[in-house]
mmCIF file of the N, C-alpha and C atoms, coordinates in Angstrom:
data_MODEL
# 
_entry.id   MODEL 
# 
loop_
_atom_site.group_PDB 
_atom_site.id 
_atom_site.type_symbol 
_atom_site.label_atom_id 
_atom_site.label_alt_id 
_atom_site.label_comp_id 
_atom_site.label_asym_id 
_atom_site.label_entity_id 
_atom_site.label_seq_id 
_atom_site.pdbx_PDB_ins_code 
_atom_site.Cartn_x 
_atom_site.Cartn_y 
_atom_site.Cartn_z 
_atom_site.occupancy 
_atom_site.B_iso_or_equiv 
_atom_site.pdbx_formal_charge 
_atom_site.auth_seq_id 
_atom_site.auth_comp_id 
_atom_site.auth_asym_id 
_atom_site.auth_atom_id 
_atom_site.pdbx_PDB_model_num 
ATOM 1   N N  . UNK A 1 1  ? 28.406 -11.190 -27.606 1.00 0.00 ? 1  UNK A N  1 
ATOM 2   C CA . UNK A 1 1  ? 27.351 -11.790 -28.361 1.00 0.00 ? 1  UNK A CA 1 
ATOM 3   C C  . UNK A 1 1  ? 26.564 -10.685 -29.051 1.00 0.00 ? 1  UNK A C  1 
ATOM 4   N N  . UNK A 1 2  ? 26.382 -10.762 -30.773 1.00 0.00 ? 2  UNK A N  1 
ATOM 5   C CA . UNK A 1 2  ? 25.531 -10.356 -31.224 1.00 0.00 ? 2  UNK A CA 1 
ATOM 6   C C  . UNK A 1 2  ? 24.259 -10.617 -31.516 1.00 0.00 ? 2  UNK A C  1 
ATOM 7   N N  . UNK A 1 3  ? 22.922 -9.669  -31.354 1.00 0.00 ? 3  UNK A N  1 
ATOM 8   C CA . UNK A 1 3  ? 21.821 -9.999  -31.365 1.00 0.00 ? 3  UNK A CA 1 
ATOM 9   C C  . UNK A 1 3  ? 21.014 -8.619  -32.652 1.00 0.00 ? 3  UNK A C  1 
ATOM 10  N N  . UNK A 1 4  ? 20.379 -9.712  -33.429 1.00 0.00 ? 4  UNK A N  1 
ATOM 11  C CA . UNK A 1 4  ? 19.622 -8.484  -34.840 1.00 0.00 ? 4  UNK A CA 1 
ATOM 12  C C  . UNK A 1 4  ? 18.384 -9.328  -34.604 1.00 0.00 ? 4  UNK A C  1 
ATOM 13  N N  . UNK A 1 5  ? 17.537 -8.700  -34.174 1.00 0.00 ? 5  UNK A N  1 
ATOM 14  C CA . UNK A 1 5  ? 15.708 -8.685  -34.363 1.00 0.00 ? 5  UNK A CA 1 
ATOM 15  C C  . UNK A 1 5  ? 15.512 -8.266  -36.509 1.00 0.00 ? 5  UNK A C  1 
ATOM 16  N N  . UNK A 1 6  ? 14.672 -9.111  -36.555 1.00 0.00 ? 6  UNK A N  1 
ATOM 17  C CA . UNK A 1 6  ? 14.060 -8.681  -37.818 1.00 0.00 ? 6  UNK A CA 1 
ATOM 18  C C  . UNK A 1 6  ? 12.056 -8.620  -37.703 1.00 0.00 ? 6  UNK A C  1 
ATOM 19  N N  . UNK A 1 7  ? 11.580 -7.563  -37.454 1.00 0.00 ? 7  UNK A N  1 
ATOM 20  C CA . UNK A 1 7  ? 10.379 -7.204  -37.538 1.00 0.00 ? 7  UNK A CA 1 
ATOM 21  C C  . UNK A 1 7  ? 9.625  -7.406  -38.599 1.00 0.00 ? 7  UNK A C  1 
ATOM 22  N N  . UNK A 1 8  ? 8.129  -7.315  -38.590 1.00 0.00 ? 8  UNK A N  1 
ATOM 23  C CA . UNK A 1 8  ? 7.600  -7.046  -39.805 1.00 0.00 ? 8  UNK A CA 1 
ATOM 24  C C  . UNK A 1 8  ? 6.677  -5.928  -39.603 1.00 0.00 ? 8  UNK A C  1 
ATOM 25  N N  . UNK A 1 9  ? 6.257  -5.337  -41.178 1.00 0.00 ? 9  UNK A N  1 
ATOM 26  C CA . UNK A 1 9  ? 5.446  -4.617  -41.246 1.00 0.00 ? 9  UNK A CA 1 
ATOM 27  C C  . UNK A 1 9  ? 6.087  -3.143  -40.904 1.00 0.00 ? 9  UNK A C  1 
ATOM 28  N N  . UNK A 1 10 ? 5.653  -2.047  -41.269 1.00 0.00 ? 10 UNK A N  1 
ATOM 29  C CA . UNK A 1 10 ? 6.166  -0.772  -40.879 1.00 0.00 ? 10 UNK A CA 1 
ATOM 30  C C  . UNK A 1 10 ? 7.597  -0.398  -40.318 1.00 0.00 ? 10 UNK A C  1 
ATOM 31  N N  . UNK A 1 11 ? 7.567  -1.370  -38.678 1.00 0.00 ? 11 UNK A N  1 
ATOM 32  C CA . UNK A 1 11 ? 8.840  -1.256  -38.200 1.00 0.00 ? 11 UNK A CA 1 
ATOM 33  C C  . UNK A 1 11 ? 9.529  -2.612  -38.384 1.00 0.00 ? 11 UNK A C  1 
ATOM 34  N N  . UNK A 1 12 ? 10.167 -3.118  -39.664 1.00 0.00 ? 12 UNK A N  1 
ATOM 35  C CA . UNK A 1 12 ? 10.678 -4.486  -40.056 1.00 0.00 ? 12 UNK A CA 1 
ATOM 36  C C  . UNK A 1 12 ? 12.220 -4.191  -39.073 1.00 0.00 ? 12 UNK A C  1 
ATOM 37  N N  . UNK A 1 13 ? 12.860 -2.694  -38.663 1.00 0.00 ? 13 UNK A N  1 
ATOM 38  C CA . UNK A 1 13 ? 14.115 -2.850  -38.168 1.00 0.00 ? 13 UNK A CA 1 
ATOM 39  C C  . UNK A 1 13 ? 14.056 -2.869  -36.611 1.00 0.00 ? 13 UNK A C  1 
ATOM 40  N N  . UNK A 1 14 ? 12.622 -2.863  -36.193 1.00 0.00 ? 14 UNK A N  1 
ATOM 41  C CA . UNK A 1 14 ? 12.344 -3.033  -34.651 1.00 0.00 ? 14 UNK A CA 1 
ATOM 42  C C  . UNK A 1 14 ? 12.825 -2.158  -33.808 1.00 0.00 ? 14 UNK A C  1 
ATOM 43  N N  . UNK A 1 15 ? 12.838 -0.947  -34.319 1.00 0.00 ? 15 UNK A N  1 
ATOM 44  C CA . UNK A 1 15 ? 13.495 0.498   -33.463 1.00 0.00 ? 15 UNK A CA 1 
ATOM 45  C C  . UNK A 1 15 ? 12.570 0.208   -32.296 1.00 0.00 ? 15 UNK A C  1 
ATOM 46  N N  . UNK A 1 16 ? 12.852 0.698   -30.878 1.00 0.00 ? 16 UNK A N  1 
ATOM 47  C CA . UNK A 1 16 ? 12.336 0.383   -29.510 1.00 0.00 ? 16 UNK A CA 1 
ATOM 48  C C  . UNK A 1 16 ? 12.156 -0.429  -28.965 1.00 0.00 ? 16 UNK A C  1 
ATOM 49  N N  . UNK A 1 17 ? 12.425 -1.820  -29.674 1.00 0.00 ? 17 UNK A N  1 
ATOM 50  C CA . UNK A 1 17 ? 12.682 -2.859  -28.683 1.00 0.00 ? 17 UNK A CA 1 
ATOM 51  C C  . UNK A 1 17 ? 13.413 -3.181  -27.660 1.00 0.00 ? 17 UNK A C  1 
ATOM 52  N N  . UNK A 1 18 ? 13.166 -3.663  -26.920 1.00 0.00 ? 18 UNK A N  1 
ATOM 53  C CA . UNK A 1 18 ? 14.545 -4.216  -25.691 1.00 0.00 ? 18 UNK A CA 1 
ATOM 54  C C  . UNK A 1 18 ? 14.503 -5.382  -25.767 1.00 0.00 ? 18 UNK A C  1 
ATOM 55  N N  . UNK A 1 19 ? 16.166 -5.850  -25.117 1.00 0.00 ? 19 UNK A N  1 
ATOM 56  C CA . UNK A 1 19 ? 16.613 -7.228  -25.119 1.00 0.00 ? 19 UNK A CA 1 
ATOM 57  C C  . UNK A 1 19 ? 16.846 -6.898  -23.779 1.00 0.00 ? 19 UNK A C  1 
ATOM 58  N N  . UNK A 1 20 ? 16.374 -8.128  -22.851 1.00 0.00 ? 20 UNK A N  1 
ATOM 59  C CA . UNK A 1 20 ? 16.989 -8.486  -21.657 1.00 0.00 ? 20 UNK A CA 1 
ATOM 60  C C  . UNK A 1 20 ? 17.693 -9.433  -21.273 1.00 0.00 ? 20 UNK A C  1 
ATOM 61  N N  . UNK A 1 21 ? 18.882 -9.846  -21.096 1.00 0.00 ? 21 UNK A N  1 
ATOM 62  C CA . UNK A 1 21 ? 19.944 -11.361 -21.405 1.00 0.00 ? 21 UNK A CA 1 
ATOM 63  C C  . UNK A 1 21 ? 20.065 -11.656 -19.937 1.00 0.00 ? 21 UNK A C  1 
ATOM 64  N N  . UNK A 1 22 ? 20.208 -12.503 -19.627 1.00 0.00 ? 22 UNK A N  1 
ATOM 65  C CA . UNK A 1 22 ? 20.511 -12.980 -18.230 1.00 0.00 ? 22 UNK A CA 1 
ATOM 66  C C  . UNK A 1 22 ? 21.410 -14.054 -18.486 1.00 0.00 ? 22 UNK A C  1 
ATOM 67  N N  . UNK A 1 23 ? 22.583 -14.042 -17.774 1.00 0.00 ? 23 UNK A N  1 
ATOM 68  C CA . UNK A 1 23 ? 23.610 -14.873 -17.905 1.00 0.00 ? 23 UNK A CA 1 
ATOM 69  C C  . UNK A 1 23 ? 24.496 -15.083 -16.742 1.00 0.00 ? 23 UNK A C  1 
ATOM 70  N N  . UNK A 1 24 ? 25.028 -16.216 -15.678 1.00 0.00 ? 24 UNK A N  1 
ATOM 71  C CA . UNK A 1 24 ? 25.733 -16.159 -15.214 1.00 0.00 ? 24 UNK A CA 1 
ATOM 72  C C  . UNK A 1 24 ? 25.296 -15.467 -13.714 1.00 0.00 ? 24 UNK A C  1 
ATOM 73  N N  . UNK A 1 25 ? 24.581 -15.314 -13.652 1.00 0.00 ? 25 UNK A N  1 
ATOM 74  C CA . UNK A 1 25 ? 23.686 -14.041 -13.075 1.00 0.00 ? 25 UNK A CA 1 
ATOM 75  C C  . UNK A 1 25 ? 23.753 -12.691 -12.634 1.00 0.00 ? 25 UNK A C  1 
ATOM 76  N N  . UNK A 1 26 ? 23.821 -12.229 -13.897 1.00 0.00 ? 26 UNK A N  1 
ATOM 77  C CA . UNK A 1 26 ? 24.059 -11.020 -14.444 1.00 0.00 ? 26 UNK A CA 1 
ATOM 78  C C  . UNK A 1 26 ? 22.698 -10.509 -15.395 1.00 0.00 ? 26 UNK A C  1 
ATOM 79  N N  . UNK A 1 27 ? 22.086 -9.527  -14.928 1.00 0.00 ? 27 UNK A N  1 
ATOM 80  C CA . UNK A 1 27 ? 21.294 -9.052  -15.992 1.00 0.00 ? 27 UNK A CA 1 
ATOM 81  C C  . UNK A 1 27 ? 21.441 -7.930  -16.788 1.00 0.00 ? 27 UNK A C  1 
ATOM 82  N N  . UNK A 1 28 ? 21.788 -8.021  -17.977 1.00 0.00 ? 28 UNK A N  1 
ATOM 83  C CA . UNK A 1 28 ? 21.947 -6.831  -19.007 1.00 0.00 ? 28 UNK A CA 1 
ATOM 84  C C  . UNK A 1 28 ? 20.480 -6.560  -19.660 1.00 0.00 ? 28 UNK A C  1 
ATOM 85  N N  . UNK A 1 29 ? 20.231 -5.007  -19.961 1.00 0.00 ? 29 UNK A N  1 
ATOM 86  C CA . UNK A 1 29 ? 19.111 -4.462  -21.277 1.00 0.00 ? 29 UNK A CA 1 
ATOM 87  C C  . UNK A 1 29 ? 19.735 -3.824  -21.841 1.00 0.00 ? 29 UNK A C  1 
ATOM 88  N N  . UNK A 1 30 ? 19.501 -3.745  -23.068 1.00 0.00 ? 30 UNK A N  1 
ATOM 89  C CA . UNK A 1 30 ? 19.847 -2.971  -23.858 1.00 0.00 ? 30 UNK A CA 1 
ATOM 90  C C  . UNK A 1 30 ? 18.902 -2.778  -25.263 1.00 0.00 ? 30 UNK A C  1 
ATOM 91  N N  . UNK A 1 31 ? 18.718 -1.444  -25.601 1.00 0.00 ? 31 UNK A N  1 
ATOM 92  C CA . UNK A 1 31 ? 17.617 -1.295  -26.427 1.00 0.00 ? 31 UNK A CA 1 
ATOM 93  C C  . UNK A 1 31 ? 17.353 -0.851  -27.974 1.00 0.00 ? 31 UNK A C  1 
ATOM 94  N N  . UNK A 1 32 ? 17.130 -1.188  -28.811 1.00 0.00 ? 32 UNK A N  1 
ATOM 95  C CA . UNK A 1 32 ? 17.449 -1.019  -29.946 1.00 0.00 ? 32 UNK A CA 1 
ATOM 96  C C  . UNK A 1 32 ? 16.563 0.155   -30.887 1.00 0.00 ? 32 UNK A C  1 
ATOM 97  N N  . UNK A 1 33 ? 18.024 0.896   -30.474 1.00 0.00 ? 33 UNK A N  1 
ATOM 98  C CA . UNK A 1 33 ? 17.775 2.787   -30.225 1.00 0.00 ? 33 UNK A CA 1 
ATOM 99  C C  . UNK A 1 33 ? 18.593 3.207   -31.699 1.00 0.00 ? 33 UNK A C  1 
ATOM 100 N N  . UNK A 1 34 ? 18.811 3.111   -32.648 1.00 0.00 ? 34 UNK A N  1 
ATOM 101 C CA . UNK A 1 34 ? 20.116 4.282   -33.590 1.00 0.00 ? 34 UNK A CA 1 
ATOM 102 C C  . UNK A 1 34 ? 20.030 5.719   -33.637 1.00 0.00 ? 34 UNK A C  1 
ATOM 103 N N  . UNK A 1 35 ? 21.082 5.903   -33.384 1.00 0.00 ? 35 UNK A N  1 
ATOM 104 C CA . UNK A 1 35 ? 20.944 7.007   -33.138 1.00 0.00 ? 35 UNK A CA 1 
ATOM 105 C C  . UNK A 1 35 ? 22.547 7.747   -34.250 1.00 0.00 ? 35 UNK A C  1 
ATOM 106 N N  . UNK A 1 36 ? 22.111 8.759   -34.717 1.00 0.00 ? 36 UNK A N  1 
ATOM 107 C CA . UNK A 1 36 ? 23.380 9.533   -35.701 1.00 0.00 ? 36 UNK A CA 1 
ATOM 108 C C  . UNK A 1 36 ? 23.614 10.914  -35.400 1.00 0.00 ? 36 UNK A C  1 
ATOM 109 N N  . UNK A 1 37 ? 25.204 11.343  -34.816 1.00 0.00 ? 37 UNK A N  1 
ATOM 110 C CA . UNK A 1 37 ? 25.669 12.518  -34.740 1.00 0.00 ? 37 UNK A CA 1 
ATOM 111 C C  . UNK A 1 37 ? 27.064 12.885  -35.559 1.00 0.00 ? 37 UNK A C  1 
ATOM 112 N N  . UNK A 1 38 ? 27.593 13.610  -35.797 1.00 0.00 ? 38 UNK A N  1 
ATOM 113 C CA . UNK A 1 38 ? 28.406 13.749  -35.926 1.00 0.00 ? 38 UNK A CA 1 
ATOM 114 C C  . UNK A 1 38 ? 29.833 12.792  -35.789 1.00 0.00 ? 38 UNK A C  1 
ATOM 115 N N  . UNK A 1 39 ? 30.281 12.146  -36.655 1.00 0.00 ? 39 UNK A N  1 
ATOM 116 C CA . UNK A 1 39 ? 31.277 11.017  -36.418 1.00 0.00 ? 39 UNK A CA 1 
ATOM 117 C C  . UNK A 1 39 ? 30.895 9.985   -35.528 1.00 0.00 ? 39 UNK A C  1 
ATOM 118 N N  . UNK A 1 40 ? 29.482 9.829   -35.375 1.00 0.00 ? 40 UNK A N  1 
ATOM 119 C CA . UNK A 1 40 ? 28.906 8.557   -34.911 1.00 0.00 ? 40 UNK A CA 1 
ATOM 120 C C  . UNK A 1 40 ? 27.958 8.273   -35.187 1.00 0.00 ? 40 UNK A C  1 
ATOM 121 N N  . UNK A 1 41 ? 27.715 6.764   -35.495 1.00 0.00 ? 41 UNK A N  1 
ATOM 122 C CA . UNK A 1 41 ? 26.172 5.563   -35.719 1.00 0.00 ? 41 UNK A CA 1 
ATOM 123 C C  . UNK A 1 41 ? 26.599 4.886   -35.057 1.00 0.00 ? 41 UNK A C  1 
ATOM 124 N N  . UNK A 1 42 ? 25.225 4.494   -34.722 1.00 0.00 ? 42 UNK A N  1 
ATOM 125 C CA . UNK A 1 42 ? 25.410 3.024   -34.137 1.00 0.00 ? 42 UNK A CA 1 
ATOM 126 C C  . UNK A 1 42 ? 24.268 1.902   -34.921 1.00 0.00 ? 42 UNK A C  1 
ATOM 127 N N  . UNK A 1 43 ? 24.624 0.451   -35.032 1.00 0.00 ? 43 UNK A N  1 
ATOM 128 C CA . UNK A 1 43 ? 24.099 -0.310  -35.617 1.00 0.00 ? 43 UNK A CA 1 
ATOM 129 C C  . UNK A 1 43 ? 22.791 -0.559  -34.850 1.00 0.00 ? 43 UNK A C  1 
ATOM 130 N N  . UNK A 1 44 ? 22.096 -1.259  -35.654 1.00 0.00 ? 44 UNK A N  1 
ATOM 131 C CA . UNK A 1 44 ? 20.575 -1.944  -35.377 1.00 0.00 ? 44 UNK A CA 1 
ATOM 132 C C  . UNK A 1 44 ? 21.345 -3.201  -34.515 1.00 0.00 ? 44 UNK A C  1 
ATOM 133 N N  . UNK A 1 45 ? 21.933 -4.059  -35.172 1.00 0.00 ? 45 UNK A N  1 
ATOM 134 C CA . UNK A 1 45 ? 22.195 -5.206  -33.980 1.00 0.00 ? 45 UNK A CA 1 
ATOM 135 C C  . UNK A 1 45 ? 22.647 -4.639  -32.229 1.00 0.00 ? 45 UNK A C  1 
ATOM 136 N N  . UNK A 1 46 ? 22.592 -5.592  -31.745 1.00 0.00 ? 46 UNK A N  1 
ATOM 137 C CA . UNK A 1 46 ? 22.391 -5.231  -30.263 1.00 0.00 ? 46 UNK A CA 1 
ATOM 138 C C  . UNK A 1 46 ? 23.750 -6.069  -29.719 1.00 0.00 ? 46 UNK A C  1 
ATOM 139 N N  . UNK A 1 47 ? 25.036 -5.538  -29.044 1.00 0.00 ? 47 UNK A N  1 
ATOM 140 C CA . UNK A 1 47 ? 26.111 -6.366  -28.721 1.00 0.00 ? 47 UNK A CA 1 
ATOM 141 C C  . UNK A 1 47 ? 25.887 -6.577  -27.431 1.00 0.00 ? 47 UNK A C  1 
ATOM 142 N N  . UNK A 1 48 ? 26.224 -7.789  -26.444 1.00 0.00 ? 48 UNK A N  1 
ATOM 143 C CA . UNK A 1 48 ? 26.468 -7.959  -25.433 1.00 0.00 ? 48 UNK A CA 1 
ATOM 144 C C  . UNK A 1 48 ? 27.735 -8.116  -24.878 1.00 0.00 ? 48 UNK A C  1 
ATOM 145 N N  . UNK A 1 49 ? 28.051 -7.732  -23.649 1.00 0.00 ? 49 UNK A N  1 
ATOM 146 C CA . UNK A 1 49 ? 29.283 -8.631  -23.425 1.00 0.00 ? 49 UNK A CA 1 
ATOM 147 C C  . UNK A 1 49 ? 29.437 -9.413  -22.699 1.00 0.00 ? 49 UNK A C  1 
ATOM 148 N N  . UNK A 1 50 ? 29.852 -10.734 -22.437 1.00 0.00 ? 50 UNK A N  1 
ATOM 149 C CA . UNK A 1 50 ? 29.952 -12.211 -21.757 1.00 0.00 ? 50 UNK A CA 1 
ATOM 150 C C  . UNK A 1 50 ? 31.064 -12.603 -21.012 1.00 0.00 ? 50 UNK A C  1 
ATOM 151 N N  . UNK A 1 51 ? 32.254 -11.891 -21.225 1.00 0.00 ? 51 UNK A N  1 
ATOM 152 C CA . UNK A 1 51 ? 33.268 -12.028 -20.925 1.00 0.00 ? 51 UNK A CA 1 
ATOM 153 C C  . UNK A 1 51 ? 33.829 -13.567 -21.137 1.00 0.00 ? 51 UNK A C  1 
ATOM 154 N N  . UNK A 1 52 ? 34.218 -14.344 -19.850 1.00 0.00 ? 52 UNK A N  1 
ATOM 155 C CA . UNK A 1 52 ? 34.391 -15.460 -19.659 1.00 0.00 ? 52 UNK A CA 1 
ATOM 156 C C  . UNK A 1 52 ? 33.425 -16.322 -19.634 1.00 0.00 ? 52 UNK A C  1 
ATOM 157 N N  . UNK A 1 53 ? 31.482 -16.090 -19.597 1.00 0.00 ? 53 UNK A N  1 
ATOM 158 C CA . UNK A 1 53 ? 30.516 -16.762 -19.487 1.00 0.00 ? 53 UNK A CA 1 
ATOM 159 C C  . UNK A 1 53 ? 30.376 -17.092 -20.645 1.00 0.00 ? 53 UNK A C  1 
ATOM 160 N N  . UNK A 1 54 ? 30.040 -18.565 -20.906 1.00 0.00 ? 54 UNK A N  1 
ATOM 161 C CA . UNK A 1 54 ? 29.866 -19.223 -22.196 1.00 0.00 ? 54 UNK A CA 1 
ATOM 162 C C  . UNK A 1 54 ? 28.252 -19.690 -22.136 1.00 0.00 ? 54 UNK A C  1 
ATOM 163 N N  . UNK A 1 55 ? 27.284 -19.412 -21.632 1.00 0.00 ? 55 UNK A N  1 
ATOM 164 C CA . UNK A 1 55 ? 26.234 -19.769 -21.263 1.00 0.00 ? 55 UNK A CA 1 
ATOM 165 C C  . UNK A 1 55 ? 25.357 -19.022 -21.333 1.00 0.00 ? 55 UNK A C  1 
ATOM 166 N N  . UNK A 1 56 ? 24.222 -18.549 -22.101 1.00 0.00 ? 56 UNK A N  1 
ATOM 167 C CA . UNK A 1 56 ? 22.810 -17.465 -21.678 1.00 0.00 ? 56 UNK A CA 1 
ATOM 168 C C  . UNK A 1 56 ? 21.815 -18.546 -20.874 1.00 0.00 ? 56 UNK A C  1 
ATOM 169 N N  . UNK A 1 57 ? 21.636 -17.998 -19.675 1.00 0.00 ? 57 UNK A N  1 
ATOM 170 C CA . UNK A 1 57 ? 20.531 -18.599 -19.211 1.00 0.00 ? 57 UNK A CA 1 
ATOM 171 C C  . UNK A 1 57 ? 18.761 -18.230 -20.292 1.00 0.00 ? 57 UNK A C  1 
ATOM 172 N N  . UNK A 1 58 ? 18.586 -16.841 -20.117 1.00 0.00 ? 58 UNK A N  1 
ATOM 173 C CA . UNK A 1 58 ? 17.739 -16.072 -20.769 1.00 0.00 ? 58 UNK A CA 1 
ATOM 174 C C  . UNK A 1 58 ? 17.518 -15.099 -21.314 1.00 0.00 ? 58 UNK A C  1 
ATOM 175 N N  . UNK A 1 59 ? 16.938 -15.026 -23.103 1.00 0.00 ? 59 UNK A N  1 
ATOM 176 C CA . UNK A 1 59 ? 17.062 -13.638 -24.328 1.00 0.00 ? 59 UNK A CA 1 
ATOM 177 C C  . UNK A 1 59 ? 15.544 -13.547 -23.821 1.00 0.00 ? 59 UNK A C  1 
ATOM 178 N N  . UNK A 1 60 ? 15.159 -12.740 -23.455 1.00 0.00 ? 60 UNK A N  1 
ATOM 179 C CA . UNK A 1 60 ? 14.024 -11.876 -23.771 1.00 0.00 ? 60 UNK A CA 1 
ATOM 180 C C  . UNK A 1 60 ? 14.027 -11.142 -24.223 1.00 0.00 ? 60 UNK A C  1 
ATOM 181 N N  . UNK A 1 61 ? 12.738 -10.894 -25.172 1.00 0.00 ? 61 UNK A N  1 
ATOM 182 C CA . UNK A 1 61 ? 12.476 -9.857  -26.437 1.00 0.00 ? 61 UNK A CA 1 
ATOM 183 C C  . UNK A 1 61 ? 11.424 -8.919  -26.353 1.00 0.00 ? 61 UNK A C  1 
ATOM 184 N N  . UNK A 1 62 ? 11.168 -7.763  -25.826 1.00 0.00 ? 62 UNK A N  1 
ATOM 185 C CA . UNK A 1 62 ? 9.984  -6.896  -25.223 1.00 0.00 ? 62 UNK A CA 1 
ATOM 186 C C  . UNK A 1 62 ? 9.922  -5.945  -26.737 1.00 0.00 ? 62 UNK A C  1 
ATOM 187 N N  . UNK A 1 63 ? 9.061  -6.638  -27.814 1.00 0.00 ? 63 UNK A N  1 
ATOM 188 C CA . UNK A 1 63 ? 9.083  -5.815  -28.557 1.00 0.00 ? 63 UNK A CA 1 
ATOM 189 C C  . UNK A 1 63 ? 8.021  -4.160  -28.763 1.00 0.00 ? 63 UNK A C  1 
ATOM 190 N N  . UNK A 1 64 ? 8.293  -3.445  -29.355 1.00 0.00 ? 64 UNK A N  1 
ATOM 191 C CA . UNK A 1 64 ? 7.507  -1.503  -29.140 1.00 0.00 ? 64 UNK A CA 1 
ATOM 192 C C  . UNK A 1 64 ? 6.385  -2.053  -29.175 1.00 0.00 ? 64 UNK A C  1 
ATOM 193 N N  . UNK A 1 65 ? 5.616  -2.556  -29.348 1.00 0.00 ? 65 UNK A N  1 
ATOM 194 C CA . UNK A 1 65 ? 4.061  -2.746  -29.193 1.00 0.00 ? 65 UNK A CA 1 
ATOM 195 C C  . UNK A 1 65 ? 3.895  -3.748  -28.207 1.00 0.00 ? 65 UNK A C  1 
ATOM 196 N N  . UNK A 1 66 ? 4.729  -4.057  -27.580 1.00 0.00 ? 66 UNK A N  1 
ATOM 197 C CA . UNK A 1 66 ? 4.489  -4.472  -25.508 1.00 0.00 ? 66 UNK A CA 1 
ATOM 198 C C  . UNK A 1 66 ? 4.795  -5.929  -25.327 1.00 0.00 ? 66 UNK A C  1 
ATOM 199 N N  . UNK A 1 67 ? 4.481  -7.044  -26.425 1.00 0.00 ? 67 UNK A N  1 
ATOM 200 C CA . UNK A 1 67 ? 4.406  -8.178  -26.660 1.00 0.00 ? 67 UNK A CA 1 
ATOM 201 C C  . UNK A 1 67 ? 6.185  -8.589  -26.174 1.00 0.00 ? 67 UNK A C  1 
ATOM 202 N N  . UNK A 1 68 ? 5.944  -9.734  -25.396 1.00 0.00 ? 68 UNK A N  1 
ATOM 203 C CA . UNK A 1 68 ? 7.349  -10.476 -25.045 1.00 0.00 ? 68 UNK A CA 1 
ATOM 204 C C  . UNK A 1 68 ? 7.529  -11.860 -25.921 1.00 0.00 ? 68 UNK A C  1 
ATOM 205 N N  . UNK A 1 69 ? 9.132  -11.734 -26.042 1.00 0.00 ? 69 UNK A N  1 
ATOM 206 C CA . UNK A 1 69 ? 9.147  -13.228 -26.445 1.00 0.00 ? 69 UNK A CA 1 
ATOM 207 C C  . UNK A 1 69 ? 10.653 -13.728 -25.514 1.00 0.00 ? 69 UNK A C  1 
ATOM 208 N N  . UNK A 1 70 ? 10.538 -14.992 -24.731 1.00 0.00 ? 70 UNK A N  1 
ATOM 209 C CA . UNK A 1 70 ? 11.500 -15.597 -24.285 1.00 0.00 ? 70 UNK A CA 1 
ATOM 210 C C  . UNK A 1 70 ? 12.459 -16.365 -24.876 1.00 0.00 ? 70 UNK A C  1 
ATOM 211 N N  . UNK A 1 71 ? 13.324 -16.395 -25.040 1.00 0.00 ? 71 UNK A N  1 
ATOM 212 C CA . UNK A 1 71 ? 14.453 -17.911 -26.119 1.00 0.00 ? 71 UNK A CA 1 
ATOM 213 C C  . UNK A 1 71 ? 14.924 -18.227 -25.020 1.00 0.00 ? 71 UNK A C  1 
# 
């Protein structure tokens, strides 16, 4: 599963946010970091992996200025 935050204001690409997914009951974070070296980027969207779970229990959204949002 792919996940793209769209921000506003200054940081519209939401660099430092975290996603917390809970699925299956399994909890993944992962944080929306880019980072560029040498023969590597990585994207602004945020991938998960689900495997065989077809279900998110819970997306939480802890965006850089502290504020949460649940889906």
């Amino acid at each position: 599963m792919r996940v793209e935050l769209v921000g506003k204001g200054a940081n519209w690409n939401t660099i430092g946010a975290w996603f917390e997914l809970t699925a299956g009951g399994v909890v993944q974070r992962c944080q929306v970091m880019p980072t560029c070296s040498y023969l590597l980027q990585v994207e602004l969207p945020v991938t998960f992996g689900l495997g065989q779970i077809d279900q998110i229990d819970v997306l939480k959204v802890i965006w850089p200025d502290g504020s949460q949002q649940t889906i």
